[in-house]
CHARMM internal coordinates of N, CA and C (Angstrom, degrees):
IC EDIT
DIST 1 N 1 CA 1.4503
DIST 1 CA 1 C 1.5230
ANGL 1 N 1 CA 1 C 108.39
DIST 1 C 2 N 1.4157
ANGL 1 CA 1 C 2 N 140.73
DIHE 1 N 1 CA 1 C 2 N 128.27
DIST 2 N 2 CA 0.8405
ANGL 1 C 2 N 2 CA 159.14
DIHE 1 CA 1 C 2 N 2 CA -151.06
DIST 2 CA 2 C 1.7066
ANGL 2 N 2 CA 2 C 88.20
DIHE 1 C 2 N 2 CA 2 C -96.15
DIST 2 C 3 N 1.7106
ANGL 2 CA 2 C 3 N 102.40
DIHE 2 N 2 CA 2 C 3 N 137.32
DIST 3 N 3 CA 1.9946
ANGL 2 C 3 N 3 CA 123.06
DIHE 2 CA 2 C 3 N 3 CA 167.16
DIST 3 CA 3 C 1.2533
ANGL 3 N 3 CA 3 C 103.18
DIHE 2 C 3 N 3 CA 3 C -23.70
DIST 3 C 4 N 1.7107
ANGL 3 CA 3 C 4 N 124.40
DIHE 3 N 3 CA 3 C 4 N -76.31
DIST 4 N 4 CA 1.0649
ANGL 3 C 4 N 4 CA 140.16
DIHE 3 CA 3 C 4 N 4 CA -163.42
DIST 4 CA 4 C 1.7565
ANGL 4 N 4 CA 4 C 108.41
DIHE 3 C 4 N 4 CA 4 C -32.78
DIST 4 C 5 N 1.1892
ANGL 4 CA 4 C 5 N 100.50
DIHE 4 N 4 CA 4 C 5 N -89.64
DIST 5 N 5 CA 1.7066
ANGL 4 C 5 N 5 CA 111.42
DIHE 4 CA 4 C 5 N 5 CA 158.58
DIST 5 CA 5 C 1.2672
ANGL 5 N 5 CA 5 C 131.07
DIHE 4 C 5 N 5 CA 5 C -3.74
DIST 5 C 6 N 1.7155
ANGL 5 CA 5 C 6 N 103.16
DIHE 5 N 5 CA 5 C 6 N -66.19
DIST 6 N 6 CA 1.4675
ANGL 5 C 6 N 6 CA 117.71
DIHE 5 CA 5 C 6 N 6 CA 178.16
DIST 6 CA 6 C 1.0703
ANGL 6 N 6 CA 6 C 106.27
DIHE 5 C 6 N 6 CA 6 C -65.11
DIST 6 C 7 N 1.6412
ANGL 6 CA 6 C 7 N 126.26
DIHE 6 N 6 CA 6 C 7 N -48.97
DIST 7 N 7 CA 1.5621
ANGL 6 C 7 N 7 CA 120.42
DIHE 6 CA 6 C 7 N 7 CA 165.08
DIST 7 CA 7 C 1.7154
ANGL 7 N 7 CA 7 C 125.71
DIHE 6 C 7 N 7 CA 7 C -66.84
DIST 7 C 8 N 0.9711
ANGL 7 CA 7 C 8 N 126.48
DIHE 7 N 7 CA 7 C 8 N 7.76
DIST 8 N 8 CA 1.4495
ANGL 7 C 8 N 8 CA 140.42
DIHE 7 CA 7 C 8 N 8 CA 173.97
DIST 8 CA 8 C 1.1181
ANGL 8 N 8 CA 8 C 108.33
DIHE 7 C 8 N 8 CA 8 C -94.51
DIST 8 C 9 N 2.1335
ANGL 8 CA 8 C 9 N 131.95
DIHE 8 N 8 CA 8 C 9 N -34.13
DIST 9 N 9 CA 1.4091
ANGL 8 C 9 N 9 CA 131.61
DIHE 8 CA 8 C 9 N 9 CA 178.25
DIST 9 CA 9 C 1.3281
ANGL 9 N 9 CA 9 C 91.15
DIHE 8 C 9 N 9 CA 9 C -106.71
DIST 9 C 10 N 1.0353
ANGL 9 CA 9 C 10 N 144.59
DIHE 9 N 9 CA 9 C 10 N -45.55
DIST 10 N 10 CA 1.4711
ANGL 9 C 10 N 10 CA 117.79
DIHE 9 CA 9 C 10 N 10 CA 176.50
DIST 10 CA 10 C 1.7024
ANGL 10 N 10 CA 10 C 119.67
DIHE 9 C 10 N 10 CA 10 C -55.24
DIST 10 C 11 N 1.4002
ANGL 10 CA 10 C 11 N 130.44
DIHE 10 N 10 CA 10 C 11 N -12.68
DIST 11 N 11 CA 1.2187
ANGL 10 C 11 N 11 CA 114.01
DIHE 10 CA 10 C 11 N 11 CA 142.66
DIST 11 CA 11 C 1.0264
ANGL 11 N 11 CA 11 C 143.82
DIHE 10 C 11 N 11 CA 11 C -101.55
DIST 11 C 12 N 1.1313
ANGL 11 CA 11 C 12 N 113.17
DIHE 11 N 11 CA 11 C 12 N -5.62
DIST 12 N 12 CA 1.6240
ANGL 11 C 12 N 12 CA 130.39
DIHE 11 CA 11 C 12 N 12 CA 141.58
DIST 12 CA 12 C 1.7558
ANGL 12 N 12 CA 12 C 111.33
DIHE 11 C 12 N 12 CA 12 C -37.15
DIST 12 C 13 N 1.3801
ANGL 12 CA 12 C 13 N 109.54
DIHE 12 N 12 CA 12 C 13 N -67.76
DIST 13 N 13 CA 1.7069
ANGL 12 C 13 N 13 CA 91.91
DIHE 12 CA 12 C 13 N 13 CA -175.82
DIST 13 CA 13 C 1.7782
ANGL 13 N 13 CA 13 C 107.26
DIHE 12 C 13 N 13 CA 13 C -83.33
DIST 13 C 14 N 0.8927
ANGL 13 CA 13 C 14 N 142.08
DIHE 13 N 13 CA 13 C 14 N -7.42
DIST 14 N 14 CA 1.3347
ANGL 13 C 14 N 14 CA 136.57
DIHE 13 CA 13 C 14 N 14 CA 135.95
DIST 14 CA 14 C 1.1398
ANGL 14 N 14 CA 14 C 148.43
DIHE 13 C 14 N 14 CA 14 C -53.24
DIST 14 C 15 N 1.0362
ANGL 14 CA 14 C 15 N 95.96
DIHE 14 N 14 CA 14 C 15 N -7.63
DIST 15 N 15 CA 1.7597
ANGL 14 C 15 N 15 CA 131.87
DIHE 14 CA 14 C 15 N 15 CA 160.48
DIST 15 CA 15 C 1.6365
ANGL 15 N 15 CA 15 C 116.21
DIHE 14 C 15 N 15 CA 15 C -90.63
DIST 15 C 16 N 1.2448
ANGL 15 CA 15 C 16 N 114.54
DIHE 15 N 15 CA 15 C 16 N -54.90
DIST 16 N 16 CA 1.5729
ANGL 15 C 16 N 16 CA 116.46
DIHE 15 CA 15 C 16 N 16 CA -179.61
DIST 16 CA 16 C 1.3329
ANGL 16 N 16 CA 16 C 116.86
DIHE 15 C 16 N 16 CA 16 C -83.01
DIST 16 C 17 N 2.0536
ANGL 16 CA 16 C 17 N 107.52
DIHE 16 N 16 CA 16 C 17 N -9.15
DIST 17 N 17 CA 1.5308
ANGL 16 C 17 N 17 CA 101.90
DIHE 16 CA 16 C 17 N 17 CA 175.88
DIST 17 CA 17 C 1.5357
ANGL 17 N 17 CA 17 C 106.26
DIHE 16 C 17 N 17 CA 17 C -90.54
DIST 17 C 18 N 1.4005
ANGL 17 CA 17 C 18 N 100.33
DIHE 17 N 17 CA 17 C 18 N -21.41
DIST 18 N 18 CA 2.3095
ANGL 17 C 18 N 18 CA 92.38
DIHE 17 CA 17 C 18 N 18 CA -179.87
DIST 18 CA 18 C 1.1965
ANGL 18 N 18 CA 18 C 92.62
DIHE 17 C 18 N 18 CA 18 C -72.74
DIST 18 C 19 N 1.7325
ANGL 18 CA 18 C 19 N 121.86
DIHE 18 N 18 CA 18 C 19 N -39.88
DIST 19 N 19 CA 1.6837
ANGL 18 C 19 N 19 CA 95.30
DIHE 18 CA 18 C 19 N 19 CA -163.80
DIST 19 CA 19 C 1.7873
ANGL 19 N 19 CA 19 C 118.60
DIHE 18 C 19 N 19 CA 19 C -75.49
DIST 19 C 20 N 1.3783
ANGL 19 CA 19 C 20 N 115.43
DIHE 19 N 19 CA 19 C 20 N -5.15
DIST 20 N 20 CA 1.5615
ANGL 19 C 20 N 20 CA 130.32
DIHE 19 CA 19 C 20 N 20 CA -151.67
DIST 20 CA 20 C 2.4971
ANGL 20 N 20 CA 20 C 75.66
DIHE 19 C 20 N 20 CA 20 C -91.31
DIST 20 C 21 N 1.2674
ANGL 20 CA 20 C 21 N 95.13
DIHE 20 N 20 CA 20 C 21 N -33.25
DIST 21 N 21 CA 1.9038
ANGL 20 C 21 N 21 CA 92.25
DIHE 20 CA 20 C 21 N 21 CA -171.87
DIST 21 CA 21 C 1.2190
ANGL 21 N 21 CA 21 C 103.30
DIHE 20 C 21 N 21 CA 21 C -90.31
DIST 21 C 22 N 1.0773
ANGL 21 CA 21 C 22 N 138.28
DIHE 21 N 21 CA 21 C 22 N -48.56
DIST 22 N 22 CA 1.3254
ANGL 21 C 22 N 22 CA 140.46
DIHE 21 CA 21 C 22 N 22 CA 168.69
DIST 22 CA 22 C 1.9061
ANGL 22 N 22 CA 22 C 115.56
DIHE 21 C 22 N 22 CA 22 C -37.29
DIST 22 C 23 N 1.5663
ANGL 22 CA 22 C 23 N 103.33
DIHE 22 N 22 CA 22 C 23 N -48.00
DIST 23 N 23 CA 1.4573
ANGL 22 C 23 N 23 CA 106.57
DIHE 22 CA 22 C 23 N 23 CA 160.76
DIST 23 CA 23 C 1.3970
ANGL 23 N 23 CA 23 C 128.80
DIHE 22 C 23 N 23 CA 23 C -55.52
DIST 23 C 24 N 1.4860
ANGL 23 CA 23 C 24 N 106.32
DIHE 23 N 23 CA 23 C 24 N -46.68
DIST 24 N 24 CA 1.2235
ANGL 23 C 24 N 24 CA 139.35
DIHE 23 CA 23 C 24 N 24 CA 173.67
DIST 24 CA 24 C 2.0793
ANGL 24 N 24 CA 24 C 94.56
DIHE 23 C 24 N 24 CA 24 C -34.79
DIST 24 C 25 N 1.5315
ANGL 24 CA 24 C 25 N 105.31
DIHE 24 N 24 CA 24 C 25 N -72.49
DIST 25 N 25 CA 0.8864
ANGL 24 C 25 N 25 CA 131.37
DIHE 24 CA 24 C 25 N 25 CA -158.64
DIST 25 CA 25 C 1.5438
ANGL 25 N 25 CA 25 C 112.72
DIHE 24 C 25 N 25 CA 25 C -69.42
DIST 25 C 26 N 1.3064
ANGL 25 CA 25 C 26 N 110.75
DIHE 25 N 25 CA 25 C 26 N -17.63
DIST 26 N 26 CA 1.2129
ANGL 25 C 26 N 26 CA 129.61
DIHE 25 CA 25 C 26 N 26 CA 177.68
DIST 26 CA 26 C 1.6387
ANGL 26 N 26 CA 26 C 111.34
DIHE 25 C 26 N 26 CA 26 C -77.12
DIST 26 C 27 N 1.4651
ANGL 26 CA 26 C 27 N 111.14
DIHE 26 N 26 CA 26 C 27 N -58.49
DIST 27 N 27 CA 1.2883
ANGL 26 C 27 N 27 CA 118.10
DIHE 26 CA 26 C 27 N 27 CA 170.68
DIST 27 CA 27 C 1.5141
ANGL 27 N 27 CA 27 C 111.00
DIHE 26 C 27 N 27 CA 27 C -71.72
DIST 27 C 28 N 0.9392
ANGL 27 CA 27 C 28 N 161.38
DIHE 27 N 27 CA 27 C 28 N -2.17
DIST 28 N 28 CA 1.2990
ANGL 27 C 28 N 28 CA 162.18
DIHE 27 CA 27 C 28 N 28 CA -179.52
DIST 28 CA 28 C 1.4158
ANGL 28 N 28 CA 28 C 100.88
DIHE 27 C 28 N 28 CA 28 C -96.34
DIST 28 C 29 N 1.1380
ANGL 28 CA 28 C 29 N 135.70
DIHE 28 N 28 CA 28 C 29 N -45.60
DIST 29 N 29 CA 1.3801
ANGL 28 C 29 N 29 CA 140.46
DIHE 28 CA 28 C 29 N 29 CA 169.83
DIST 29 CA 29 C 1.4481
ANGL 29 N 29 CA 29 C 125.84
DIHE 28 C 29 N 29 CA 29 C -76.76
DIST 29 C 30 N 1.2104
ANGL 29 CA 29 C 30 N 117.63
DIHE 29 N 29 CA 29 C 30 N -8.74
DIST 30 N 30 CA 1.4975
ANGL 29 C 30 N 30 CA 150.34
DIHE 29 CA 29 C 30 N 30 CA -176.89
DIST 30 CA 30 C 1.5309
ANGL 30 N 30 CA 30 C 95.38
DIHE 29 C 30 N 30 CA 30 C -101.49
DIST 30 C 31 N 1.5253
ANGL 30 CA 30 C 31 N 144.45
DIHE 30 N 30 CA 30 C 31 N -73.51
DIST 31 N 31 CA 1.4299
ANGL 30 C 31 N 31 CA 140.15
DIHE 30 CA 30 C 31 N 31 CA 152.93
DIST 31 CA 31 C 0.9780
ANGL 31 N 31 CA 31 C 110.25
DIHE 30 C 31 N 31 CA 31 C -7.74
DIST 31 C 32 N 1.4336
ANGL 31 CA 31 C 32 N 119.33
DIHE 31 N 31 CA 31 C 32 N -80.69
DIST 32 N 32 CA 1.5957
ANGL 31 C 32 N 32 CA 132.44
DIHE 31 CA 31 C 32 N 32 CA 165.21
DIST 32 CA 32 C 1.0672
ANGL 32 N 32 CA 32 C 123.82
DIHE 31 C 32 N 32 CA 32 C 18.54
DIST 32 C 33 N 1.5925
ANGL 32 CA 32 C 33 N 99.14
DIHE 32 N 32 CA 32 C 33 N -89.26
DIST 33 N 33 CA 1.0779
ANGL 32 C 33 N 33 CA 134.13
DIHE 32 CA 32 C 33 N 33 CA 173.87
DIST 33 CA 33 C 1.4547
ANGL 33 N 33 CA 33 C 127.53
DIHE 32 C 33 N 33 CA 33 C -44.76
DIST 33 C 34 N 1.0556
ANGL 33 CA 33 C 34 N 101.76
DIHE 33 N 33 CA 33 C 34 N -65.77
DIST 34 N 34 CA 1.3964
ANGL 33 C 34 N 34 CA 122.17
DIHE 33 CA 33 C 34 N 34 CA 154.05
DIST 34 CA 34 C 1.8479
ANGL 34 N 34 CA 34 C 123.84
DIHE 33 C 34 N 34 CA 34 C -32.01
DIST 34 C 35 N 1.1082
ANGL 34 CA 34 C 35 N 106.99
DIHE 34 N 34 CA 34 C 35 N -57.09
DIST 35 N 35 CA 1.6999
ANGL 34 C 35 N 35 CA 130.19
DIHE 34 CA 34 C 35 N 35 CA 170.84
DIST 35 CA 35 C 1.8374
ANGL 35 N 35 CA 35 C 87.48
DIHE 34 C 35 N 35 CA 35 C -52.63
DIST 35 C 36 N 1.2772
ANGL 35 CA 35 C 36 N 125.22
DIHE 35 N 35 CA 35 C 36 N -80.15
DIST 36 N 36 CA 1.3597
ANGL 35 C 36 N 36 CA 141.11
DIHE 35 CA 35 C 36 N 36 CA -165.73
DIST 36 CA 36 C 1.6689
ANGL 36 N 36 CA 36 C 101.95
DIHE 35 C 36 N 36 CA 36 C -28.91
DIST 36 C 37 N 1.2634
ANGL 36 CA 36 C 37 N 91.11
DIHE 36 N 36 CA 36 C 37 N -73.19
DIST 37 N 37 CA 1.8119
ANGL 36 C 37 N 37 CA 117.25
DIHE 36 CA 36 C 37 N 37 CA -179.54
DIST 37 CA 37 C 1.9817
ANGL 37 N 37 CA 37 C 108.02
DIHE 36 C 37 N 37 CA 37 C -38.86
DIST 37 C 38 N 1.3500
ANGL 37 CA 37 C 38 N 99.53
DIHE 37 N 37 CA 37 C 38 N -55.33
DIST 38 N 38 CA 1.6850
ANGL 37 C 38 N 38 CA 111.58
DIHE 37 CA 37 C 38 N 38 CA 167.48
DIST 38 CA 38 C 1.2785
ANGL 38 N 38 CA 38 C 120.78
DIHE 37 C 38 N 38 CA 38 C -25.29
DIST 38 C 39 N 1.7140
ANGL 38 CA 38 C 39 N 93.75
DIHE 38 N 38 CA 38 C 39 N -66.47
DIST 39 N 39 CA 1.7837
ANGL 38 C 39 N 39 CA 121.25
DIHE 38 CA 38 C 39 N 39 CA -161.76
DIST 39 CA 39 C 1.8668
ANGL 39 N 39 CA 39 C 98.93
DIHE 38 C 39 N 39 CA 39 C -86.73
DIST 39 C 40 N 1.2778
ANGL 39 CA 39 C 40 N 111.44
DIHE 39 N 39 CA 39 C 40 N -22.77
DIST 40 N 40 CA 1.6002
ANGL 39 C 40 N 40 CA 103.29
DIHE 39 CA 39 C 40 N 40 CA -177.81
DIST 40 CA 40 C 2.0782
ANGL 40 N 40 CA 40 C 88.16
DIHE 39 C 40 N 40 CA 40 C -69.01
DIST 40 C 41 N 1.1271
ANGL 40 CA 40 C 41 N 111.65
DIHE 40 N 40 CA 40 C 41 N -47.27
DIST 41 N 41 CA 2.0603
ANGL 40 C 41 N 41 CA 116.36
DIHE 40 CA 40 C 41 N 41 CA -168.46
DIST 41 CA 41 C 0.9792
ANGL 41 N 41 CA 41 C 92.49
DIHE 40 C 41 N 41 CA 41 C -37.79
DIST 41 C 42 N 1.6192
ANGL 41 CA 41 C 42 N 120.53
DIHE 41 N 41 CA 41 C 42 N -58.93
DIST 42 N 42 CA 2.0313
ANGL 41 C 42 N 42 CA 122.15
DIHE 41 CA 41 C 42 N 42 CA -139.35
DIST 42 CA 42 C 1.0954
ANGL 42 N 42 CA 42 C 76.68
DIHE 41 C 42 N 42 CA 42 C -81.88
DIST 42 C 43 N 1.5947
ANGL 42 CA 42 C 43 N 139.50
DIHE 42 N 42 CA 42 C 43 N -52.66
DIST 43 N 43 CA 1.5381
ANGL 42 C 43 N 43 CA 105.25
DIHE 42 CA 42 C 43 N 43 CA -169.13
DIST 43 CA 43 C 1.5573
ANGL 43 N 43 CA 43 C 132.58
DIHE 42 C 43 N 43 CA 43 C -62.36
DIST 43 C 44 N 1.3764
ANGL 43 CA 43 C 44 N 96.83
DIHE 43 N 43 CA 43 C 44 N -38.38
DIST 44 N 44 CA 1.8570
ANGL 43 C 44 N 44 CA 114.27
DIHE 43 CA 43 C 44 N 44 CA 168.29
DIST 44 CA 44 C 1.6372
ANGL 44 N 44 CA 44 C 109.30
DIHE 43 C 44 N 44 CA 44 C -47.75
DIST 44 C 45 N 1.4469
ANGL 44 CA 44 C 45 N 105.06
DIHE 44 N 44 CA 44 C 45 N -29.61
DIST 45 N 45 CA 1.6834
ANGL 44 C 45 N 45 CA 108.44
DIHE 44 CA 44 C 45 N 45 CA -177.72
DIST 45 CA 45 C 1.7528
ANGL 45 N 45 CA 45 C 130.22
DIHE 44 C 45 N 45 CA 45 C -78.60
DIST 45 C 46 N 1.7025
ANGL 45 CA 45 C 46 N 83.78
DIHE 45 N 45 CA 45 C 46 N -17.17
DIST 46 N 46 CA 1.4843
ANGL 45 C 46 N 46 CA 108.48
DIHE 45 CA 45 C 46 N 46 CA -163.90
DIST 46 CA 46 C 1.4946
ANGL 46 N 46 CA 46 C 108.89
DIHE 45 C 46 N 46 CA 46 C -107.15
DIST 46 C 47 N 1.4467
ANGL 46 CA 46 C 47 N 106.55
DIHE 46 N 46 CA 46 C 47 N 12.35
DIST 47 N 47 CA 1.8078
ANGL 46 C 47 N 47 CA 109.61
DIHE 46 CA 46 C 47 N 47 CA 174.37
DIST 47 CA 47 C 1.4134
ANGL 47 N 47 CA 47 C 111.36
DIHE 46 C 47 N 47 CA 47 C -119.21
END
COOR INIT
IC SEED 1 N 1 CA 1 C
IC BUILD
């Protein structure tokens, strides 16, 4: 397989692995939020 190539799929999956964490990272902070929003109710419920 010719440089070119090998350097054409090596940024190819370096590309789909930041964006695969970045998602990652998106929903994890999105949960979060979510969790936060939950626990602010039960307390709003509990006064």
């Amino acid at each position: 397989m010719s440089t070119f190539i090998k350097r054409i799929a090596v940024l190819l999956v370096v590309t789909a692995l930041l964006a695969i964490v970045g998602i990652g990272c998106n929903t994890a902070h999105g949960f979060g939020k979510d969790m936060e929003s939950a626990g602010e109710s039960i307390q709003d419920g509990t006064n």
